[in-house]
Each structure stands twice: as structure tokens, then as C-alpha cells.
PyMOL CGO cylinders between C-alpha atoms (Angstrom):
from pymol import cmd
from pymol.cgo import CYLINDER

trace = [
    CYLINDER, -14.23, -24.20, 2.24, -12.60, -20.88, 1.59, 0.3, 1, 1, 1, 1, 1, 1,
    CYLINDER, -12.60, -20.88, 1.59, -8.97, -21.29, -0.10, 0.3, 1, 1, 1, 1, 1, 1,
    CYLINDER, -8.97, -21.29, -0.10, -6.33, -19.26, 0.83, 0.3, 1, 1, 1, 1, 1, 1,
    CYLINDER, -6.33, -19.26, 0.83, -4.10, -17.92, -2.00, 0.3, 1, 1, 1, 1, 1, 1,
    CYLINDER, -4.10, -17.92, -2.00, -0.56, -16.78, -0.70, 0.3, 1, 1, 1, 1, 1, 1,
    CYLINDER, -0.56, -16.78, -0.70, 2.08, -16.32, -2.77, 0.3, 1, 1, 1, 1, 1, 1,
    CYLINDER, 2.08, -16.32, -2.77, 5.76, -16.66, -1.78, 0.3, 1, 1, 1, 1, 1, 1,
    CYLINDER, 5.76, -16.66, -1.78, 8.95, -15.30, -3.92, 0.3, 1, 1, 1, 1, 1, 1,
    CYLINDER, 8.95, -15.30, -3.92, 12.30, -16.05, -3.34, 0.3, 1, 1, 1, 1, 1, 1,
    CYLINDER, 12.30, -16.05, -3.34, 14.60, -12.88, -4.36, 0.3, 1, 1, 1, 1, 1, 1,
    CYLINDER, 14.60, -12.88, -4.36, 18.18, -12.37, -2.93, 0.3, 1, 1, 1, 1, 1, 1,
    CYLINDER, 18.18, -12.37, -2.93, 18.70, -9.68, -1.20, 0.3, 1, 1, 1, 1, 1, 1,
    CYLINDER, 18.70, -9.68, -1.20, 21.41, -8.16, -2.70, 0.3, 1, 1, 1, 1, 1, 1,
    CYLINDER, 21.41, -8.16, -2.70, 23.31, -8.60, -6.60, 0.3, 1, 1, 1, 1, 1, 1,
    CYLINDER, 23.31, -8.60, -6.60, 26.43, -7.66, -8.54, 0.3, 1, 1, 1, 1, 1, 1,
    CYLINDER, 26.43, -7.66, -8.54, 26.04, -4.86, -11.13, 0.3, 1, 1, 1, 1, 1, 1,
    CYLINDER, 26.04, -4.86, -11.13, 24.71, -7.36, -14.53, 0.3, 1, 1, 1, 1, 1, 1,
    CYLINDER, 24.71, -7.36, -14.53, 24.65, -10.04, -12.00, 0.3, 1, 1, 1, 1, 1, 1,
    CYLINDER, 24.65, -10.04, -12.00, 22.11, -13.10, -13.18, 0.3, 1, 1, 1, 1, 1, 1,
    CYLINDER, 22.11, -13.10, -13.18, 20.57, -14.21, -10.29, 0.3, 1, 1, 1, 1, 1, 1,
    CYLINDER, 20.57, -14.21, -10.29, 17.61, -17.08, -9.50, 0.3, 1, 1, 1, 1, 1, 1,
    CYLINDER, 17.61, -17.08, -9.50, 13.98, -16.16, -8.41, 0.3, 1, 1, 1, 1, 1, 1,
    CYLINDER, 13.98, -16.16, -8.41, 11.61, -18.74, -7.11, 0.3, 1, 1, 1, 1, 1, 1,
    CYLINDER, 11.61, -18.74, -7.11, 8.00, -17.83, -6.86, 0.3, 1, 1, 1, 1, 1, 1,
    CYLINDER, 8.00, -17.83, -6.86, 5.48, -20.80, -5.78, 0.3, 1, 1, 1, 1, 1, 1,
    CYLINDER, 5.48, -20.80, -5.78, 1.21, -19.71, -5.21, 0.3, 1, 1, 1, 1, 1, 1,
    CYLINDER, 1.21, -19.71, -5.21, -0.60, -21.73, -3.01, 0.3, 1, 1, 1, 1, 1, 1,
    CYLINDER, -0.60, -21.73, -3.01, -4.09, -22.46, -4.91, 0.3, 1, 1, 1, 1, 1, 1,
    CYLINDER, -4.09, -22.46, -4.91, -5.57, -25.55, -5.63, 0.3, 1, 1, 1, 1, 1, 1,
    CYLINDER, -5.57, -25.55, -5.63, -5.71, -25.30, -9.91, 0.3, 1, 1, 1, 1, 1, 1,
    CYLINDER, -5.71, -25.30, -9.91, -9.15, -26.32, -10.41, 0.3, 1, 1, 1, 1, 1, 1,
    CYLINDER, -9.15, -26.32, -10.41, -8.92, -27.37, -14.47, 0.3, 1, 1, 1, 1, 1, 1,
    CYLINDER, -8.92, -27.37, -14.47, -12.93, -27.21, -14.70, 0.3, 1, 1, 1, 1, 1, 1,
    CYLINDER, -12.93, -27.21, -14.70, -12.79, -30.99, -15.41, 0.3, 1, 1, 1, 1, 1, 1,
    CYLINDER, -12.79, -30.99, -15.41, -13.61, -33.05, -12.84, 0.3, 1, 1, 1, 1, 1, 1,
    CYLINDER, -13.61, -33.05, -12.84, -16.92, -33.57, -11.05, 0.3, 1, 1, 1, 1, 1, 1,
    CYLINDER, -16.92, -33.57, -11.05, -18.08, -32.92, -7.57, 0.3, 1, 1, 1, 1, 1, 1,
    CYLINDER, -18.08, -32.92, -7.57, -20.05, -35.85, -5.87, 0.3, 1, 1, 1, 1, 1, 1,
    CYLINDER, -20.05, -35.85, -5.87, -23.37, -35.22, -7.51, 0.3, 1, 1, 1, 1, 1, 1,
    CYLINDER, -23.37, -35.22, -7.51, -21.91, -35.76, -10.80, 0.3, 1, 1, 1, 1, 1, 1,
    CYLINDER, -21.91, -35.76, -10.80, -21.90, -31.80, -11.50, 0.3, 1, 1, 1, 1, 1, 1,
    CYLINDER, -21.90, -31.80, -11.50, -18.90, -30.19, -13.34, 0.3, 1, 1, 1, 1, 1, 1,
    CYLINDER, -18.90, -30.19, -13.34, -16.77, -28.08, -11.01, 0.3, 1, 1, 1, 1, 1, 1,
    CYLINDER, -16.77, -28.08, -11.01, -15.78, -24.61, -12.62, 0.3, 1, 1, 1, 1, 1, 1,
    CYLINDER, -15.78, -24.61, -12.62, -12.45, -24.25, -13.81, 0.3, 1, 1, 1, 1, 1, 1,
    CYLINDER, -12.45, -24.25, -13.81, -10.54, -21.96, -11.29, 0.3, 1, 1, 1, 1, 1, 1,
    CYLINDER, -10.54, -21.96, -11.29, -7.18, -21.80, -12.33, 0.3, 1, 1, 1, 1, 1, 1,
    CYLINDER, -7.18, -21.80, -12.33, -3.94, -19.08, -12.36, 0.3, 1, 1, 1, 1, 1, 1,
    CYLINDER, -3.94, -19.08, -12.36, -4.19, -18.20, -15.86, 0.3, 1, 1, 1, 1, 1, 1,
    CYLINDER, -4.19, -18.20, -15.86, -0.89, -15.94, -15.90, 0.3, 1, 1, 1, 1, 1, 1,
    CYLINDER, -0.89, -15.94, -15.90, 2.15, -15.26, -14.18, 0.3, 1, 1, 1, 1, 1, 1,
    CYLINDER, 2.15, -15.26, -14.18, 4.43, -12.20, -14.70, 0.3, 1, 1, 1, 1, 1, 1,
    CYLINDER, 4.43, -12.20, -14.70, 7.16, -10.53, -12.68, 0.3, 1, 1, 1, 1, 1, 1,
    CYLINDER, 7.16, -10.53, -12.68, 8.80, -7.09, -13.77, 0.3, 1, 1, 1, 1, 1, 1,
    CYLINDER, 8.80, -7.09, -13.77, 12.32, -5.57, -12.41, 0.3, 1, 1, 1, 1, 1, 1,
    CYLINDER, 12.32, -5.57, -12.41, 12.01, -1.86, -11.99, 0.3, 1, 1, 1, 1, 1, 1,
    CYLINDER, 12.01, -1.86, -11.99, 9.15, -1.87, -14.53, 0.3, 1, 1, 1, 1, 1, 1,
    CYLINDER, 9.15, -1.87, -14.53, 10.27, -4.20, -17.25, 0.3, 1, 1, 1, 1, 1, 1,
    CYLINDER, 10.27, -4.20, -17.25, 8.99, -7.40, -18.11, 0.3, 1, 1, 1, 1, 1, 1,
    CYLINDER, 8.99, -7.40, -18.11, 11.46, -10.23, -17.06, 0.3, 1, 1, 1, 1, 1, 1,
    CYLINDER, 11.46, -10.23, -17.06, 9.32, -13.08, -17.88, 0.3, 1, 1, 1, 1, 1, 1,
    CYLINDER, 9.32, -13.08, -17.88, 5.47, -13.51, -18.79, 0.3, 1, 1, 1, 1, 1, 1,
    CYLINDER, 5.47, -13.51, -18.79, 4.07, -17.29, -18.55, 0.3, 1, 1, 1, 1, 1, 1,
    CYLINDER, 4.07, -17.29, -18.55, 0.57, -18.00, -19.66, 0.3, 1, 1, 1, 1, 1, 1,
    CYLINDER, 0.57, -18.00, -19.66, -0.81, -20.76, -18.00, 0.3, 1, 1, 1, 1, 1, 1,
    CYLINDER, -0.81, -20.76, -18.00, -3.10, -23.90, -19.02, 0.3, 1, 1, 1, 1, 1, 1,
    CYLINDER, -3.10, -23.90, -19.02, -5.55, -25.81, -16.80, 0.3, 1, 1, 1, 1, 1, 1,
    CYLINDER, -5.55, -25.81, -16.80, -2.97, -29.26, -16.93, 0.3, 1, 1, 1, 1, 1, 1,
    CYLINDER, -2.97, -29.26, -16.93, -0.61, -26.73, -14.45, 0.3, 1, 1, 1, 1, 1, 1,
    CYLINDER, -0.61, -26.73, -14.45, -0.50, -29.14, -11.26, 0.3, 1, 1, 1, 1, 1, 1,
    CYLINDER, -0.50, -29.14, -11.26, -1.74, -27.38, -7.63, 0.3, 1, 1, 1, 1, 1, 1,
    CYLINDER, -1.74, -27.38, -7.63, 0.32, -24.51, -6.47, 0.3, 1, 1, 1, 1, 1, 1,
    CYLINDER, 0.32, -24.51, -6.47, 2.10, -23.71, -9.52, 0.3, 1, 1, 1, 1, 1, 1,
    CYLINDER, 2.10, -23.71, -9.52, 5.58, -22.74, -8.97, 0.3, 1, 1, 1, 1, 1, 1,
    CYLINDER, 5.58, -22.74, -8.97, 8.44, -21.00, -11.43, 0.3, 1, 1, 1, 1, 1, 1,
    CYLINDER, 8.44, -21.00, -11.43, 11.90, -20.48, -10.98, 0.3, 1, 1, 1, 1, 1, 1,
    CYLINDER, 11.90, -20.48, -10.98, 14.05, -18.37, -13.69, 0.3, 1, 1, 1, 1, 1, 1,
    CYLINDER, 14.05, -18.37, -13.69, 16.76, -15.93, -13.95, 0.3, 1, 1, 1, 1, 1, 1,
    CYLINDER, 16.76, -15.93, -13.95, 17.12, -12.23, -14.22, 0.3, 1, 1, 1, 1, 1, 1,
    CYLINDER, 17.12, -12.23, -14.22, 19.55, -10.05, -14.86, 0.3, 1, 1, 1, 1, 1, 1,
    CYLINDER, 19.55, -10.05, -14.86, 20.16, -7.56, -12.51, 0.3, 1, 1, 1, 1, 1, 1,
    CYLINDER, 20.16, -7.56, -12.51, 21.72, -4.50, -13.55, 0.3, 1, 1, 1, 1, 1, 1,
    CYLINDER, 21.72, -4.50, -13.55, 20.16, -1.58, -11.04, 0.3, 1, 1, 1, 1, 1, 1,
    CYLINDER, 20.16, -1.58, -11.04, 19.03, -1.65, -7.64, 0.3, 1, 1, 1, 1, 1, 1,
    CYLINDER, 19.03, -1.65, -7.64, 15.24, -1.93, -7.19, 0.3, 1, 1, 1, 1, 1, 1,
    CYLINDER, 15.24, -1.93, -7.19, 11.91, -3.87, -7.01, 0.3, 1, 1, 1, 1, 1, 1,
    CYLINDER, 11.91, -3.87, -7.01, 10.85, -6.85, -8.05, 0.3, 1, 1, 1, 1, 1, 1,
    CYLINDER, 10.85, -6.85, -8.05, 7.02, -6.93, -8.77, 0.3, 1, 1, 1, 1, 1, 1,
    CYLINDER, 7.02, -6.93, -8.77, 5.64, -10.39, -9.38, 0.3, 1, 1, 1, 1, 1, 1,
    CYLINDER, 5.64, -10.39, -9.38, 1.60, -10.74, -10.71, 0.3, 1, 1, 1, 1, 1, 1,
    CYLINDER, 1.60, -10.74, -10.71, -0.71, -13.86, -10.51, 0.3, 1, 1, 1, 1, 1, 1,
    CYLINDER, -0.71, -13.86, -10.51, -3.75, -13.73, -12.39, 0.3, 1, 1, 1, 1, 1, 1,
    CYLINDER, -3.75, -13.73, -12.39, -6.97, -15.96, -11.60, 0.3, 1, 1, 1, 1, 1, 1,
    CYLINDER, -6.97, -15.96, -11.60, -9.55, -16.92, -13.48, 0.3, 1, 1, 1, 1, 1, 1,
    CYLINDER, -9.55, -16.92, -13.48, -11.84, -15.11, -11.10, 0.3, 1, 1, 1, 1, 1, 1,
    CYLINDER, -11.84, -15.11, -11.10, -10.63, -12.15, -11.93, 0.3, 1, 1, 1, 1, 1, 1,
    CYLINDER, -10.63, -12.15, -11.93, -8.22, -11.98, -8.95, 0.3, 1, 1, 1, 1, 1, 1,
    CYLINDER, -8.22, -11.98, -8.95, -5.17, -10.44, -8.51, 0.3, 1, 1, 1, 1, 1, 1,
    CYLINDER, -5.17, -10.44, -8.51, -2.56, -11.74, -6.10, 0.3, 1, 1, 1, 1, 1, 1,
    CYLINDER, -2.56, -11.74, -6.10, 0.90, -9.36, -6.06, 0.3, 1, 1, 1, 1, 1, 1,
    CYLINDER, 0.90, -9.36, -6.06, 4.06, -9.86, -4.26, 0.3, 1, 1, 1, 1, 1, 1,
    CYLINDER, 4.06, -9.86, -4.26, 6.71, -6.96, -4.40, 0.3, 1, 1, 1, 1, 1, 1,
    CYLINDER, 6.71, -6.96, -4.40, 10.28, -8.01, -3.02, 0.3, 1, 1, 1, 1, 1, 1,
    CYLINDER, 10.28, -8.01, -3.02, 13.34, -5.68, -3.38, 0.3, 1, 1, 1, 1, 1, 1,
    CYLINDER, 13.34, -5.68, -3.38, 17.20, -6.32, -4.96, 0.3, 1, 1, 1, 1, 1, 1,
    CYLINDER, 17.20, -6.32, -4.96, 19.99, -3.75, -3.72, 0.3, 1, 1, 1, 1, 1, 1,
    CYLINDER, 19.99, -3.75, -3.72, 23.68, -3.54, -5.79, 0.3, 1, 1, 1, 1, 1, 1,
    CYLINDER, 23.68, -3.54, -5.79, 26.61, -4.19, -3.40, 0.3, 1, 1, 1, 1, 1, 1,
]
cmd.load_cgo(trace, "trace")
């Protein structure tokens, strides 16, 4: 069975000058904590998103290293301070050595 990994952000559109506003980012993938064991009693590799980052315009707004006892489709929600116009780049890492990117933009008005 071939997972699909989608990530999905939440950013509003549009914020205030220094505005604080709420970003929800949720990654489908099933969080495999290398643990368990497949029907013929075999360990099933650990297969997990390992980090999470988003950056505004370049800058780090939050960076969350994540452990194997993260339930399925790990999901974050935070604030950020908005204080130019711009991009929002958020960054899941696998274990794998994936990389699954989501890019969502904030104006000022």
C-alpha cells in the first residue's frame, strides 16, 4: 500500500501590521514508531515525521522536533507575528529522508 503524504496549512489571508495571528498545519502520514510488528512477528521500521518547521519571509517562527509517541497525522497550531507582507514556508521532514513543503502567502491590509 503506497501512503499518501499531503500536507494542509491553514494561514489567513490577510493581517494587521504586528498582527498575531493562528496557523494550523496537519500532515496526513501514518507515524510508524518502529515498534510494533507486522503479522509474521517482524518489526516494522520506524517511519515517522521527525521535524516540523515553518519560516515567515525567511525567519524561523517555530521549529518542533518530533518523537515516535507523535499520534498519526501530526498536527500543530501556533501563533506568529506578522509584521510584513509575505510567505509562509512550512517543512516536514521524514525519516526517509523526505521532504514535504507547503508555501501559503499573508498580505498587510
Amino acid at each position: 500500500m503506497v501512503e499518501e503524504v499531503k500536507p494542509r496549512v491553514k494561514v489567513p489571508k490577510s493581517a494587521a501590521a504586528g498582527e498575531v495571528v493562528t496557523i494550523k498545519a496537519l500532515i496526513s502520514h501514518s507515524m510508524e514508531s518502529g515498534q510494533r510488528k507486522d503479522k509474521d512477528g517482524n518489526l516494522i521500521p520506524r517511519k515517522i515525521i521527525n521535524r516540523f518547521t515553518c519560516d515567515l519571509n525567511g525567519v524561523n517562527v517555530i521549529d518542533v522536533a518530533i518523537d515516535p509517541a507523535v499520534s498519526t497525522n501530526p498536527y500543530f497550531e501556533f501563533d506568529a507575528r506578522v509584521d510584513a507582507a509575505g510567505e509562509f514556508k512550512f517543512t516536514w521532514y521524514d525519516d526517509d529522508g523526505s521532504v514535504y513543503e507547503d508555501v501559503k502567502p499573508i498580505a498587510i491590509g
